[in-house]
DODREN-429831 format. One record per residue: x, y, z of N, C-alpha, C in turn; residue number from 1; residue in three letters. Coordinates in nm, 4 decimals, decimal comma. Layout:
<rs>
> n.xx;n.yy;n.zz;ca.xx;ca.yy;ca.zz;c.xx;c.yy;c.zz;nr;rest
> X;Y;Z;X;Y;Z;X;Y;Z;NUM;ALA
...
</rs>
This chain:
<rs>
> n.xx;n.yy;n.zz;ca.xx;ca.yy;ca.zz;c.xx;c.yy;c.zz;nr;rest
> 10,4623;-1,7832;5,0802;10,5264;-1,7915;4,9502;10,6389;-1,8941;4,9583;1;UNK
> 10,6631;-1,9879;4,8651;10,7438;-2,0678;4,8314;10,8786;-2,0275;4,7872;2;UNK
> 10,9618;-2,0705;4,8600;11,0971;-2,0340;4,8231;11,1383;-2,1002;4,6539;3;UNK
> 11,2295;-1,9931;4,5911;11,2575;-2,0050;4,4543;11,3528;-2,0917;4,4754;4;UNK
> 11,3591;-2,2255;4,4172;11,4919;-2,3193;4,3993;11,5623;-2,3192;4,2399;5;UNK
> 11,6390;-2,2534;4,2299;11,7788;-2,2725;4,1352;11,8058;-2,4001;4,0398;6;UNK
> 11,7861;-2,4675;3,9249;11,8987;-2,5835;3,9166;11,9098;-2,5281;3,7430;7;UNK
> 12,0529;-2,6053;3,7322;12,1188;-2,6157;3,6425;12,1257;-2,7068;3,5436;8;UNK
> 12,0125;-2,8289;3,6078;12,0400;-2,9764;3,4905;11,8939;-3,0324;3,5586;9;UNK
> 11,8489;-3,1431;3,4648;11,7061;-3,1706;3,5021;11,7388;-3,2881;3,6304;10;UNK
> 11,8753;-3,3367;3,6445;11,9527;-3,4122;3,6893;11,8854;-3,4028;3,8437;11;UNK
> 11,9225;-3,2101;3,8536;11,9185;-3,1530;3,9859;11,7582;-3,1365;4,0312;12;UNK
> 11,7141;-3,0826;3,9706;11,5548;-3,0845;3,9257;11,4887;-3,2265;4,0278;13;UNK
> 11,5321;-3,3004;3,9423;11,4779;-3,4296;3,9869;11,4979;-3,4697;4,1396;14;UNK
> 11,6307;-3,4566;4,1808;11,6749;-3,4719;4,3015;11,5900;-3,3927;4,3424;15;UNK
> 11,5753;-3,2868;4,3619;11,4909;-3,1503;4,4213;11,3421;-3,2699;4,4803;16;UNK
> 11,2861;-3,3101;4,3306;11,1762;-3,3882;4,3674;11,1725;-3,4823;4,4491;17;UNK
> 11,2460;-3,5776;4,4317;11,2948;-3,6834;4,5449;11,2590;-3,6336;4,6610;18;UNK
> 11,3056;-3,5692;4,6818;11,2983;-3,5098;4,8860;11,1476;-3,4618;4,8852;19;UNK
> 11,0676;-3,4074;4,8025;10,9538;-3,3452;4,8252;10,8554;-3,3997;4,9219;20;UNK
> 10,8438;-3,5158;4,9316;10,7803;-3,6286;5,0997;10,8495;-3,5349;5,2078;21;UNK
> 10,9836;-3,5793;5,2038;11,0698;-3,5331;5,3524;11,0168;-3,3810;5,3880;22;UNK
> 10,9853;-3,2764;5,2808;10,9158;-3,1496;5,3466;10,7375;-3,1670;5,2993;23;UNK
> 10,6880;-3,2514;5,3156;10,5192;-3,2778;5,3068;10,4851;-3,1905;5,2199;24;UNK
> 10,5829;-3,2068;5,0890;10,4976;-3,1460;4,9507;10,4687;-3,2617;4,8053;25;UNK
> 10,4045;-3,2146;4,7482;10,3195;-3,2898;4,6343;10,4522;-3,3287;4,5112;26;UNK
> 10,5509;-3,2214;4,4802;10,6800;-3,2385;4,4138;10,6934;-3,0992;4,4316;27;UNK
> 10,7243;-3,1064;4,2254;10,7953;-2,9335;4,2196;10,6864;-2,8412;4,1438;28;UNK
> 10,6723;-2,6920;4,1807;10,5807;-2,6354;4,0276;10,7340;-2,5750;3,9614;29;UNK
> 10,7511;-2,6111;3,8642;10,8184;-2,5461;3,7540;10,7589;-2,4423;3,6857;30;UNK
> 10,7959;-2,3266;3,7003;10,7329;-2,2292;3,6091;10,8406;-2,1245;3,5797;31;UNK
> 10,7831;-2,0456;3,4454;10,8819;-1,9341;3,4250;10,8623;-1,8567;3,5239;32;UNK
> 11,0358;-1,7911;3,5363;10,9916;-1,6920;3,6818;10,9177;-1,5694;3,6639;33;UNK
> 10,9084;-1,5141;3,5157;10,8785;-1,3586;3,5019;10,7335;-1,4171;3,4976;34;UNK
> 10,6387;-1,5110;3,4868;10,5031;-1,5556;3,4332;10,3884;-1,5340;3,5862;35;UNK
> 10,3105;-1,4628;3,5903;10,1997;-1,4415;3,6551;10,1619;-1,5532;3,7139;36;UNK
> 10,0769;-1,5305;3,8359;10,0248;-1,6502;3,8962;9,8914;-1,6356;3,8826;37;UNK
> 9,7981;-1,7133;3,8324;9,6978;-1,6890;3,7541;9,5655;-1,8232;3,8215;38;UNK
> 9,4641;-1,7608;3,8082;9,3527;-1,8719;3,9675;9,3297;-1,9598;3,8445;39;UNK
> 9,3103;-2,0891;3,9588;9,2663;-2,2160;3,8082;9,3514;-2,3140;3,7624;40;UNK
> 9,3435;-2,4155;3,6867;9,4675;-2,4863;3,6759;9,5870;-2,4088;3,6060;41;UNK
> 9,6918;-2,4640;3,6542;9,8392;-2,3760;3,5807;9,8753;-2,4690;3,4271;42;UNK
> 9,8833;-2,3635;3,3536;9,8843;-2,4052;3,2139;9,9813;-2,3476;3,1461;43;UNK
> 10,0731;-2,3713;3,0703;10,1454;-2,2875;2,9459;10,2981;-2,2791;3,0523;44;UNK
> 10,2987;-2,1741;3,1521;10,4059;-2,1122;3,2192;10,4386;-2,2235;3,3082;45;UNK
> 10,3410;-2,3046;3,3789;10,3756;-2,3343;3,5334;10,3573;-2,5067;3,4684;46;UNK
> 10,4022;-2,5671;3,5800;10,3667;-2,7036;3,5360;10,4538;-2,8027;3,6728;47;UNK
> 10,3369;-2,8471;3,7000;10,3429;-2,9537;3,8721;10,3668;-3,0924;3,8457;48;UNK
> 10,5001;-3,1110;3,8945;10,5715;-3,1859;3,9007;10,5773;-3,2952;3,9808;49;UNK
> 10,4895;-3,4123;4,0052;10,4245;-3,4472;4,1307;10,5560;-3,5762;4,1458;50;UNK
> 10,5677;-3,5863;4,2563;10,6359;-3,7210;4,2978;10,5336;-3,8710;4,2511;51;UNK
> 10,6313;-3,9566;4,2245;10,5513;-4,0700;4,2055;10,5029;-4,1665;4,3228;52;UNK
> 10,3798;-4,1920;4,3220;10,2843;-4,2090;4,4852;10,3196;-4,3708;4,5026;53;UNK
> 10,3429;-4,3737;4,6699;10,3811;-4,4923;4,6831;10,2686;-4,6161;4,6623;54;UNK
> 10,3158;-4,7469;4,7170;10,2262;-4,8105;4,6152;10,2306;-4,9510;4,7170;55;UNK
> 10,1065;-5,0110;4,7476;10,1259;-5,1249;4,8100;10,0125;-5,2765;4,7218;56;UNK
> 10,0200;-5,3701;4,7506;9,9295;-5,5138;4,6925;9,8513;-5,4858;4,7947;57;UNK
> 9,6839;-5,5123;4,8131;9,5876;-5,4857;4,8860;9,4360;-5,5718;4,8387;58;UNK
> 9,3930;-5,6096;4,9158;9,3273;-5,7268;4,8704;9,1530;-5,6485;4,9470;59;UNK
> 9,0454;-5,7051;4,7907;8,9392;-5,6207;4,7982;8,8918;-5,6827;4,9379;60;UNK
> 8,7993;-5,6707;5,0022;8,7254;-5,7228;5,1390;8,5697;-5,6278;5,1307;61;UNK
> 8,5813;-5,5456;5,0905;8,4176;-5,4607;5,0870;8,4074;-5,3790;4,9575;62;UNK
> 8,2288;-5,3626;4,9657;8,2225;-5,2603;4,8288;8,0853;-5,2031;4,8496;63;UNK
> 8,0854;-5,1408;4,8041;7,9717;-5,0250;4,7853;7,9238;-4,9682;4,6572;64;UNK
> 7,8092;-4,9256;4,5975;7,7672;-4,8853;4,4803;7,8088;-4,7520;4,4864;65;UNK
> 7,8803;-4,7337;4,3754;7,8857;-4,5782;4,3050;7,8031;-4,4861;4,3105;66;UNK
> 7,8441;-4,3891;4,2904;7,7681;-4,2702;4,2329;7,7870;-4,2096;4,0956;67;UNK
> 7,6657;-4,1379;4,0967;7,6360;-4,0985;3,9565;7,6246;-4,1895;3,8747;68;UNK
> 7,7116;-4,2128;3,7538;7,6905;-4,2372;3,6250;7,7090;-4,3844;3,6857;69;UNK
> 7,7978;-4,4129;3,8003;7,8211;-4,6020;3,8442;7,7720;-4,5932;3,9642;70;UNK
> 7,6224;-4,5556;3,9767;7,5131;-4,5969;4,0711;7,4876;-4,7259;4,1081;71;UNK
> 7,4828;-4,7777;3,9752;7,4479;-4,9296;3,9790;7,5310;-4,9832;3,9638;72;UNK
> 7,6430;-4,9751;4,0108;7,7664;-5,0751;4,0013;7,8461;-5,0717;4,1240;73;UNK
> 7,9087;-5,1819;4,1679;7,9455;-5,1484;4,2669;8,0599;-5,1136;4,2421;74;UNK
> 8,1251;-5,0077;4,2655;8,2557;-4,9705;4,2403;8,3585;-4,8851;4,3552;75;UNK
> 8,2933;-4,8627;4,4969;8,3364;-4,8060;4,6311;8,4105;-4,9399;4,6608;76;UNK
> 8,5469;-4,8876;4,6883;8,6524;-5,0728;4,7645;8,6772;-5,0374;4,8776;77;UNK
> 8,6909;-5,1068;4,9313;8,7614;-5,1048;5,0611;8,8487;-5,2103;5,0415;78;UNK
> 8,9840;-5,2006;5,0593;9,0964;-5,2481;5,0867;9,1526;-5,3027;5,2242;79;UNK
> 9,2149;-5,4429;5,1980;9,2809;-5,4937;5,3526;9,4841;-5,5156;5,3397;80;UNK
> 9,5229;-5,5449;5,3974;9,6297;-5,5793;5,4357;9,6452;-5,7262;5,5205;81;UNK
> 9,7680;-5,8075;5,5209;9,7528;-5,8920;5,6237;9,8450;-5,8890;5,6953;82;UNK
> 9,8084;-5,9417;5,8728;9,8636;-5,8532;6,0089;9,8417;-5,9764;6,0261;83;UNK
> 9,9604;-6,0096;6,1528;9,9870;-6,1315;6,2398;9,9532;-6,1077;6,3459;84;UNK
> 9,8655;-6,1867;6,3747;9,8409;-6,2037;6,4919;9,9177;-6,2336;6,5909;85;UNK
> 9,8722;-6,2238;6,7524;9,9950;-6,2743;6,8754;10,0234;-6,4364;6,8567;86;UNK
> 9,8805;-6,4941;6,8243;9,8819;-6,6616;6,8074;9,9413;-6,7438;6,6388;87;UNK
> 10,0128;-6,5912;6,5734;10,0592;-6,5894;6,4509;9,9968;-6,6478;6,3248;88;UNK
> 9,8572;-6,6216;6,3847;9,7544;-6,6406;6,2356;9,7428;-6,5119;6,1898;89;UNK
> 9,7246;-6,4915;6,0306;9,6874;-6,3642;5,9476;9,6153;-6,3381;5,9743;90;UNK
> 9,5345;-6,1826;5,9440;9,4197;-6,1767;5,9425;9,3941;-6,0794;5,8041;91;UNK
> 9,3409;-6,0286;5,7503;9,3081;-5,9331;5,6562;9,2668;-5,7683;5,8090;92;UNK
> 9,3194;-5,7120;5,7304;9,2947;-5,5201;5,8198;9,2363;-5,4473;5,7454;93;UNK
> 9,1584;-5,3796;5,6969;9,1087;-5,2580;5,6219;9,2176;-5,1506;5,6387;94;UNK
> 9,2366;-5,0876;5,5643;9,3355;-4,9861;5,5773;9,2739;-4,8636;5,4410;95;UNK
> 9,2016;-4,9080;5,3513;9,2018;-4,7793;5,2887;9,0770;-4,8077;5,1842;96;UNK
> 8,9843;-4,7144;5,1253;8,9043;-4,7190;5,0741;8,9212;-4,6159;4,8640;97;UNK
> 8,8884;-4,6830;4,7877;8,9271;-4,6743;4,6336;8,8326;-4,6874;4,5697;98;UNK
> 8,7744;-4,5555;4,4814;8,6880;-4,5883;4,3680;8,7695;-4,5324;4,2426;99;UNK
> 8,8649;-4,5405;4,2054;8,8823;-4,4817;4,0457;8,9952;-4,5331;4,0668;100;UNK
> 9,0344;-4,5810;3,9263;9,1271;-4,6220;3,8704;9,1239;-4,7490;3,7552;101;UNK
> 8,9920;-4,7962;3,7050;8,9795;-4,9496;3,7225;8,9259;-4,8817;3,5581;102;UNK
> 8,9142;-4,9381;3,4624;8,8368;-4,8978;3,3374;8,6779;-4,9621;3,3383;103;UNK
> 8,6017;-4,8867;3,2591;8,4742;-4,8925;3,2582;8,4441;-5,0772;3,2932;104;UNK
> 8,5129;-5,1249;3,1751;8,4884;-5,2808;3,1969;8,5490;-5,3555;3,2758;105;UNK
> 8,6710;-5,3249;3,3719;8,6647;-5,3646;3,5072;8,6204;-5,3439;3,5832;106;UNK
> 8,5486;-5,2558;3,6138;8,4509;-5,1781;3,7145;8,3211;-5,2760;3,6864;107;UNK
> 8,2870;-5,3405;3,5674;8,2003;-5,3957;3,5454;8,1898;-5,5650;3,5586;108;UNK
> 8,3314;-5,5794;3,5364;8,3542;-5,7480;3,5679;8,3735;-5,7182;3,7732;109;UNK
> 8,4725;-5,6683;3,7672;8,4646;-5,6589;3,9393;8,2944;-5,6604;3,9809;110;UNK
> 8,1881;-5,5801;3,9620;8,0802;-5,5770;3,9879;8,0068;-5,6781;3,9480;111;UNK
> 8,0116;-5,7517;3,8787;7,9563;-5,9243;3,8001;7,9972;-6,0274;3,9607;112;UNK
> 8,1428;-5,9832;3,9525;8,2144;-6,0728;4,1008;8,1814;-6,0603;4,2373;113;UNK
> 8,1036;-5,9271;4,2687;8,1051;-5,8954;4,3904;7,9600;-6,0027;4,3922;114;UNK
> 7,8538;-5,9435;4,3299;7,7325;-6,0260;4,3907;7,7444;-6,1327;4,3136;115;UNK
> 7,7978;-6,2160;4,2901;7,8322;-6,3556;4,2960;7,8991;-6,4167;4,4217;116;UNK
> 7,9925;-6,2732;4,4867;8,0855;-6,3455;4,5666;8,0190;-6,2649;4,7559;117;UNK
> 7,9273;-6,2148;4,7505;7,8935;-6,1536;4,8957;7,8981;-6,2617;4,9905;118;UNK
> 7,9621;-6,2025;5,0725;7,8913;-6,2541;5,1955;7,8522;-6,2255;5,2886;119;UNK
> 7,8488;-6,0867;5,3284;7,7586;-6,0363;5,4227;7,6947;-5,9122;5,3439;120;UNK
> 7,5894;-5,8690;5,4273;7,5740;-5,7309;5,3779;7,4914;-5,5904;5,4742;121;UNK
> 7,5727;-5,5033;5,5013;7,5143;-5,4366;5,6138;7,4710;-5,3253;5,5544;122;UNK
> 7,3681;-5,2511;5,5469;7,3221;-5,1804;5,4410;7,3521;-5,1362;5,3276;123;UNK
> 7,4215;-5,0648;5,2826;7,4837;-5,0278;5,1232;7,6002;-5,1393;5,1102;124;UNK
> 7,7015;-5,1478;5,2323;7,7932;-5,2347;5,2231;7,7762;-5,4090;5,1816;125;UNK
> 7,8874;-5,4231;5,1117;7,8782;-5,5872;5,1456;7,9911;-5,6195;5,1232;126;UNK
> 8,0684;-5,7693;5,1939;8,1430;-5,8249;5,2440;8,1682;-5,9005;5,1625;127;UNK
> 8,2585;-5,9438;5,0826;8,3484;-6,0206;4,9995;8,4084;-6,1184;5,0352;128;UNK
> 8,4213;-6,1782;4,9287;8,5010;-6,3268;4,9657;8,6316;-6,2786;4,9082;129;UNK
> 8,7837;-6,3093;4,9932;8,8694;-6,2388;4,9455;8,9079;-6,3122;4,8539;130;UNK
> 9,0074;-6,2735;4,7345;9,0244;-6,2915;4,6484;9,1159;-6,1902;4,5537;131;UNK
> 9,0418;-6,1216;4,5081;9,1603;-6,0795;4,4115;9,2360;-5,9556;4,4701;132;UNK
> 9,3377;-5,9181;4,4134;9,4465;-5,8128;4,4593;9,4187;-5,6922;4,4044;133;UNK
> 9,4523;-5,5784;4,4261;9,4787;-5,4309;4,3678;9,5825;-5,3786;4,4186;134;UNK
> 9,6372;-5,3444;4,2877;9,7527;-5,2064;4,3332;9,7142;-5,0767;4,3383;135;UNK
> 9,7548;-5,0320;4,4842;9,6633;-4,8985;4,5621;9,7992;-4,8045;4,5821;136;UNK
> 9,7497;-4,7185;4,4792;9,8833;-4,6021;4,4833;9,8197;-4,4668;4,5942;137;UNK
> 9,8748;-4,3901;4,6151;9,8392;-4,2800;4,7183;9,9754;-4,2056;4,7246;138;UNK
> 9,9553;-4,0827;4,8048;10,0201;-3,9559;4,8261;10,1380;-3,9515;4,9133;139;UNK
> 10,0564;-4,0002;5,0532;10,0974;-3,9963;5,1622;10,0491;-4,0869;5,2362;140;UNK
> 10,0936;-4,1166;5,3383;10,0870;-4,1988;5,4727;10,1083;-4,1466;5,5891;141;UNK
> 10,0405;-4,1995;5,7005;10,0687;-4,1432;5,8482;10,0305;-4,2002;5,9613;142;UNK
> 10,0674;-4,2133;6,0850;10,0014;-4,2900;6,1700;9,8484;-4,2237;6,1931;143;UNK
> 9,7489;-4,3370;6,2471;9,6397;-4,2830;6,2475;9,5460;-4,3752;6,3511;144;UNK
> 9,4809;-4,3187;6,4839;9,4133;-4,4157;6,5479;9,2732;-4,3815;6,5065;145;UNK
> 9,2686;-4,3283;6,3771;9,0845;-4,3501;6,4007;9,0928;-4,4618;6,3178;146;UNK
> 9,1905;-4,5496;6,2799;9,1862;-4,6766;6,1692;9,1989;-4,7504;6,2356;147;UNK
> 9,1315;-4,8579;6,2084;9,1828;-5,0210;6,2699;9,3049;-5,0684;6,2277;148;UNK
> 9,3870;-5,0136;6,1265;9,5130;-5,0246;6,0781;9,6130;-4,9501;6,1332;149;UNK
> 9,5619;-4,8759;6,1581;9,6571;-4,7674;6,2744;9,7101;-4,6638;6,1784;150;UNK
> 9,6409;-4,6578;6,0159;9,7264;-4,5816;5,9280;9,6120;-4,4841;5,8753;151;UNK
> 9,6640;-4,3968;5,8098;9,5674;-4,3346;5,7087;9,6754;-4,2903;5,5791;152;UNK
> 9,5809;-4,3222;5,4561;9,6804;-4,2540;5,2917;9,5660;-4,1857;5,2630;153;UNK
> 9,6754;-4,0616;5,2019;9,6190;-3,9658;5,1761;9,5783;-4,0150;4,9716;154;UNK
> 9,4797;-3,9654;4,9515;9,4213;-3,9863;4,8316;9,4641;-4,1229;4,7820;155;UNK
> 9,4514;-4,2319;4,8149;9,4404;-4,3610;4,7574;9,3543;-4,4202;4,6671;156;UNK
> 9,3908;-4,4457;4,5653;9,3117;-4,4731;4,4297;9,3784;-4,6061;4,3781;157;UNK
> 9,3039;-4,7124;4,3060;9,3530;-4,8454;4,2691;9,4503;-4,7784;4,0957;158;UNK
> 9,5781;-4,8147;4,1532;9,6483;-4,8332;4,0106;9,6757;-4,9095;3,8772;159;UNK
> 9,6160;-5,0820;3,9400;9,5847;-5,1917;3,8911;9,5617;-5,2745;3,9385;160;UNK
> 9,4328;-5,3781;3,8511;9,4018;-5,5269;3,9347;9,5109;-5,6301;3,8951;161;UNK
> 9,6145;-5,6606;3,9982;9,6717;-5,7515;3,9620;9,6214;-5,8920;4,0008;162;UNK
> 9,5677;-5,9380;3,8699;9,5126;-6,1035;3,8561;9,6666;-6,1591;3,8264;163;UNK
> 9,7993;-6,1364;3,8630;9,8975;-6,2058;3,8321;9,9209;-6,2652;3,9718;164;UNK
> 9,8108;-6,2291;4,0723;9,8685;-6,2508;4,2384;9,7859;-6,3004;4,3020;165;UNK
> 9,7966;-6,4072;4,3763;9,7255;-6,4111;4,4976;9,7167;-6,3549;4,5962;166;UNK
> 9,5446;-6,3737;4,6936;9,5842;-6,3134;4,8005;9,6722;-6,3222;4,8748;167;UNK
> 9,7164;-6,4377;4,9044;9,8501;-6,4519;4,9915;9,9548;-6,4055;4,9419;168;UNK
> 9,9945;-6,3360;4,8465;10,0836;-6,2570;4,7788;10,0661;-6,1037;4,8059;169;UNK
> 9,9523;-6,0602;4,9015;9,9175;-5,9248;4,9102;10,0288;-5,8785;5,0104;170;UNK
> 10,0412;-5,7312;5,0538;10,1245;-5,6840;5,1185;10,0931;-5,7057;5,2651;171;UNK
> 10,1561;-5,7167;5,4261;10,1463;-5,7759;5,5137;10,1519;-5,5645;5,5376;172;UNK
> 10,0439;-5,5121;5,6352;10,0721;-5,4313;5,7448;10,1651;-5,4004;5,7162;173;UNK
> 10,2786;-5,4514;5,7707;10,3861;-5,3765;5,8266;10,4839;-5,3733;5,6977;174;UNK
> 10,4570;-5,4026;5,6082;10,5363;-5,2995;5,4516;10,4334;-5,1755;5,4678;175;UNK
> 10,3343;-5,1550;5,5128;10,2566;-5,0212;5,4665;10,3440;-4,9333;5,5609;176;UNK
> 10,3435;-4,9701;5,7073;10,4048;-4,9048;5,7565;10,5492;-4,8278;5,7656;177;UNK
> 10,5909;-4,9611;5,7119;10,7600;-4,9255;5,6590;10,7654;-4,7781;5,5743;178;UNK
> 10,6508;-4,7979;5,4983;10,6726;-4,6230;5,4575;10,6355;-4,4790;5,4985;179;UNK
> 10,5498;-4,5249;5,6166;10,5538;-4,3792;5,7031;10,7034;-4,3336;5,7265;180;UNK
> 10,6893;-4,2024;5,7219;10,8855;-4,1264;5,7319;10,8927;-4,1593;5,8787;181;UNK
> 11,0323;-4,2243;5,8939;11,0862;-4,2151;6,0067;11,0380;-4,1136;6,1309;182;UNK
> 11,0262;-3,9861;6,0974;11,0059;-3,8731;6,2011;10,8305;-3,8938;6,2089;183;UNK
> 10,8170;-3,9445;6,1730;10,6017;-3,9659;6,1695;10,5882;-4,0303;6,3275;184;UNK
> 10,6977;-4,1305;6,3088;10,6918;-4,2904;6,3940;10,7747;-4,3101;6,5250;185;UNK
> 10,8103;-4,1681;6,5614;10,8797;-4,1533;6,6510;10,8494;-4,0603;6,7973;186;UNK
</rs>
């Protein structure tokens, strides 16, 4: 059971939320205290207060066809980062994989672009010519060696295609990392 927190102003409230990362929670549930806890989404009484998910520039590199209703589209991303090398050339990293966020008709121009733009293709997958950017929001972060990035985010979903950016404008590695919590990385 979750300890009951107190506040007096939405001021405090908010602060409350702020810290919700530092103890590995989602935010706040606000609910009346006398109101039942009831299976299913919380509606009327309760209401989840989520922190706003951090957010990095990430540049497409792979894709995959959907499911269901976007079978035929390719709409599975895989996302890179760029990492310096020892001989201080970039490289693009995979770090996280995104299907939702994009509206029906970007999902559909992105998919016009991909098989125009393949360049490899290893069974369902295929390999992109890099190019355009996405903003990839998510939960959480953490170190991680089953990644070639060394990271894993928790629920990462594209927030927007920013066509205002180049790839070389995408985020480098080590801003992703910058936001693992201090105590993760130690």
């Amino acid at each position: 059971l979750s300890e009951t927190i107190h506040f007096s102003s939405w001021e405090e409230a908010a602060k409350e939320r702020e810290r919700s990362r530092e103890v590995h929670s989602e935010g706040l549930m606000l609910k009346r205290k006398d109101s039942p806890y009831l299976v299913g989404r919380k509606k009327g009484d309760w209401w989840k207060w989520k922190v706003d998910p951090l957010t990095i520039d990430a540049v497409l590199t792979y894709a995959m066809r959907g499911h269901g209703r976007r079978s035929n589209l390719f709409t599975d991303y895989t996302f890179a980062l760029w990492d310096e090398k020892e001989d201080g050339e970039k490289e693009l990293v995979t770090f996280a994989k995104a299907y939702s966020g994009l509206t029906d008709a970007e999902f559909r121009k992105v998919d016009n672009w991909i098989k125009k733009n393949t360049l490899e293709r290893f069974g369902p997958v295929r390999s992109v010519t890099p190019h355009h950017v996405f903003e990839i929001g998510f939960e959480g972060i953490a170190l991680s060696s089953r990644h070639k990035s060394g990271v894993a985010t928790r629920f990462p979903r594209i927030l927007r295609w920013r066509k205002d950016k180049k790839i070389e404008e995408a985020n480098a590695l080590s801003d992703l990392k910058d936001l693992i919590p201090s105590k993760l990385t130690e």
